[in-house]
N, C-alpha and C positions, 0 to 999 in steps of 0.2 A: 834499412839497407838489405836488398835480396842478396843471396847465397847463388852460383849458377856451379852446378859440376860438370866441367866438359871434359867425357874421355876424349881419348886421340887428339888431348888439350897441346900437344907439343906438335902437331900434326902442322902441313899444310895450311887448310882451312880453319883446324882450333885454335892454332897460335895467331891469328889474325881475328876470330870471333873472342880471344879473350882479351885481346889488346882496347876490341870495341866494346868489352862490357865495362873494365878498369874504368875507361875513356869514361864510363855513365855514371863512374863512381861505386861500382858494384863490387859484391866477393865475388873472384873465383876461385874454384878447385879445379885443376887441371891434372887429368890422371892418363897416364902413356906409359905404354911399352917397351917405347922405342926399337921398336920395330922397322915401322916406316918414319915414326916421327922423329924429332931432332933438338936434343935439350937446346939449342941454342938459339932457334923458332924463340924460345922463351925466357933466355939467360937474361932481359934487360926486364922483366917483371919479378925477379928472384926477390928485389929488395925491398917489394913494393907491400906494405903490411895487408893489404889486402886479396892477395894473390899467395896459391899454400900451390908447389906440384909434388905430385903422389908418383913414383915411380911403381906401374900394377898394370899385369894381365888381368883383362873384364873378364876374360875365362875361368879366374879365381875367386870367390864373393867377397866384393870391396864392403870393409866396414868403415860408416864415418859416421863420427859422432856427435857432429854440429848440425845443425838445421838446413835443410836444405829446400831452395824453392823451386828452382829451378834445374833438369837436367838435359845436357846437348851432348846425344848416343854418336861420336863421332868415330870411334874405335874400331877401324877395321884399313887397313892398305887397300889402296885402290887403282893403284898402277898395273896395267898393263905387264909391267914387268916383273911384278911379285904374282902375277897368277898362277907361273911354275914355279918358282922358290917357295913360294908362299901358301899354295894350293889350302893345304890342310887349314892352317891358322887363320885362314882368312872364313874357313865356312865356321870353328870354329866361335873367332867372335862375332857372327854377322847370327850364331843361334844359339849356344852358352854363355856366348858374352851379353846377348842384349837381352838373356832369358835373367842375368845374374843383374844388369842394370835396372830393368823393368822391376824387378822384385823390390830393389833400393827404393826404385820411387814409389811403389806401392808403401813399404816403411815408411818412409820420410812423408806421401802425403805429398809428394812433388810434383809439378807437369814436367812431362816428358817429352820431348822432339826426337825420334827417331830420322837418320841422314839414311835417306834409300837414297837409289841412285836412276837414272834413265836407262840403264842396263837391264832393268827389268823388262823393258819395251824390245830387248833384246837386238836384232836385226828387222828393224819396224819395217812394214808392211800398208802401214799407212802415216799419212803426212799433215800435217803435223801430227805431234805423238798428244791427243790428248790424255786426262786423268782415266778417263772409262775404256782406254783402251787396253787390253791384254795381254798383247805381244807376241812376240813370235822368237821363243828362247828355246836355242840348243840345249838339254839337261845331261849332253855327254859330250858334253868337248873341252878346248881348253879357256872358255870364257866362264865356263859353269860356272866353277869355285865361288864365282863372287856372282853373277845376276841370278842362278836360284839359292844363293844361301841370302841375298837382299831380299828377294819374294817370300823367300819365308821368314825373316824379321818383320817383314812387315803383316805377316798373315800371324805372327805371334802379339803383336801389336795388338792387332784388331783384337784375337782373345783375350789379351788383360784387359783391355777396354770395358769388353763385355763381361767378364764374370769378374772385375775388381773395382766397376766405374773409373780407371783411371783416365785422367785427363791426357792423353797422349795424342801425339799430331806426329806426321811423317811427312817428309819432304824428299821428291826424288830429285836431286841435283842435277842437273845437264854438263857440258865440259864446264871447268872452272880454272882461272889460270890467273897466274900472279907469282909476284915474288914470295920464296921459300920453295916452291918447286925444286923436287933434286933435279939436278941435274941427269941420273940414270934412271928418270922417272920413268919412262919408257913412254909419255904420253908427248903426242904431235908439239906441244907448243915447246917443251923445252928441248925436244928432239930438234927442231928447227934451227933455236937460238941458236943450242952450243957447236952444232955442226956449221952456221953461217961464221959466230965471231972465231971459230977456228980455218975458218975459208976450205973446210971439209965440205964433201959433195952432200946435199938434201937427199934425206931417204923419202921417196914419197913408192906409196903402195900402189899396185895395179897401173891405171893409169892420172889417178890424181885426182878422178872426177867424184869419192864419195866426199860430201860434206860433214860440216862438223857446224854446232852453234857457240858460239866462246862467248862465256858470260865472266868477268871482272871479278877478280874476288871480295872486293870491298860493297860490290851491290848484292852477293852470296851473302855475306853476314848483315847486312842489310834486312834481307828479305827472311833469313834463318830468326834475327830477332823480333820481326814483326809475328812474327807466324808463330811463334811461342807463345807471344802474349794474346794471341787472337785468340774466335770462341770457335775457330775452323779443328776440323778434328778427322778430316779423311785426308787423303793423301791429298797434294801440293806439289806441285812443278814448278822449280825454279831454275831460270837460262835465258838466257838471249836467242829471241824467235829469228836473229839476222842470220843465215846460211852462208859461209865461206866452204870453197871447193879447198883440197888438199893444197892442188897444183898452186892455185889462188894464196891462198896462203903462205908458202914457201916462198912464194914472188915478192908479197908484198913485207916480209922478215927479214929475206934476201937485201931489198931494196932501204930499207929503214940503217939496216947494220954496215950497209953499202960492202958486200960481203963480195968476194968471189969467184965463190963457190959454184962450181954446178951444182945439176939435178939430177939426181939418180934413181931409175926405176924399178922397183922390185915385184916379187908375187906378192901377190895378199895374202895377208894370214887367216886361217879361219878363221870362221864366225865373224870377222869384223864388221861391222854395223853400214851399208852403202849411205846411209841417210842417217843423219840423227837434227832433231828440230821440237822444240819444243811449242806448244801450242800452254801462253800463259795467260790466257781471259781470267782462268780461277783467280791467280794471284794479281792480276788486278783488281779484279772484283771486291775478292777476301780483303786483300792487303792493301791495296792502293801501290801496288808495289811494280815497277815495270826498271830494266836495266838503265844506268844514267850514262857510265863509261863508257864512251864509241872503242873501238875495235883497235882503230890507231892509237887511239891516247893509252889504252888498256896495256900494247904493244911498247910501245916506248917506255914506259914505268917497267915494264917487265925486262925487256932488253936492258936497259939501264942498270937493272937488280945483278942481271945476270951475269953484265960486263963489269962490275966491282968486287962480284962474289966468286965468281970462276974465272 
């Protein structure tokens, strides 16, 4: 039976990749902040002998004393709306935090999956965003906090790699949505819901035209466990290559929740990205991996989440 330790295991996306390891019969160690994450993400695994959670900042050296095979570096807030509350903590564990995880897996002897994000790609410049491209990132604004302290997880990566041989892989996530989403997440899709099923007006920025690619979070942990077990070891994009405009989107949330709401249009906030699109040939190639959940059906599960929990 493997061992998997996922920080930011009460998170969004970890409280859902630990529900699919249990699911495989697996241990997990779930270690969180709760910062951003949410012990109740995880209250229905409490009882489960095979599932331990660890309440610990990565910013502090986690000591564990079991075997470990597996670890998923998920430990960092990623909202939008913790980039001013949160500024400091967030560059924090995205370079103490995952210099204090990588070191565990070096001990332990573990593979490691570091969670980058497509924010590295910053405000792209070209379309789609492949692996080999660079980006084009503000390093003095209010996006910093989190796309260069990701660039440099991942460029801390790369040096354990090389002077420890650890077995480490990175994955840059594109948008991700699903139930457990706060609701003051500050990102588009939960912004939508709870503004539609309150019949409050849609915030859309500028004039609605940048897009965004929304990949399902069940095909996220999908593709985060192929990719661990794989022998891929450079970075990895994973997202939905389908493009929705803002405007596009608000209409079709709008219409689901039969909401109504207007639409209301504001400035753009800096640095926000006009185009985000991921280009995922790697991860088919690697993985065999390509998104299964269309957009609508993603939508409906999520609305549904959102109108029994809020």
């Amino acid at each position: 039976m493997k061992t998997n330790l996922i920080t930011g295991g009460a998170g969004f996306i970890g409280s859902h990749l630990c529900d699919y390891l249990i699911e495989k019969g697996q241990r997990v160690i779930a270690v969180d902040n709760l910062i951003s994450g949410n012990r109740k993400n995880i209250e229905h695994l409490l009882k489960n002998k095979n599932f331990c959670f660890i309440e610990h900042d990565v910013c502090k050296p986690l000591k564990i004393e079991k075997k470990i095979d597996f670890i998923y570096n998920l430990a960092s807030p990623a909202s939008p709306a913790d980039f001013e509350d949160y500024a400091i903590e967030i560059m924090m564990a995205n370079s103490l935090g995952t210099k204090n995880v990588l070191d565990l897996a070096v001990e332990k002897k573990a593979t490691i999956l570091e969670a980058s994000t497509s924010e590295v790609y910053g405000d792209p410049l070209k379309h789609p965003q492949a692996e080999n491209y660079f980006g084009n990132v503000n390093c003095f604004g209010p996006r910093a906090c989190y796309d260069e302290s990701k660039r440099f997880s991942e460029a801390l990566v790369y040096s354990y790699q090389k002077k420890f041989k650890l077995n480490a892989k990175i994955v840059r996530l594109f948008n991700t949505y699903g139930s457990r989403m706060r609701k003051d997440d500050g990102r588009v899709i939960p912004n939508f819901i709870i503004q539609s099923l309150n019949n409050k007006p849609l915030t859309i920025y500028g004039k609605g035209q940048q897009t965004r690619s929304l990949c399902y979070v069940s095909d996220i942990v999908d593709g985060l466990y192929r990719l661990i077990n794989s022998k891929y070891n450079k970075p990895l994009n994973l997202g939905n290559p389908n493009e929705i405009t803002m405007l596009e989107l608000a209409k079709k949330i709008k219409s689901i929740t039969k909401s109504k709401s207007d639409i209301e249009f504001k400035k753009m906030p800096m640095d926000d990205p006009l185009r985000r699109n991921p280009n995922i040939k790697l991860a088919k190639k690697v993985l065999g991996w390509k998104p299964k959940i269309s957009l609508d059906k993603g939508l409906k599960q999520t609305i549904g989440w959102f109108s029994k929990n809020y």
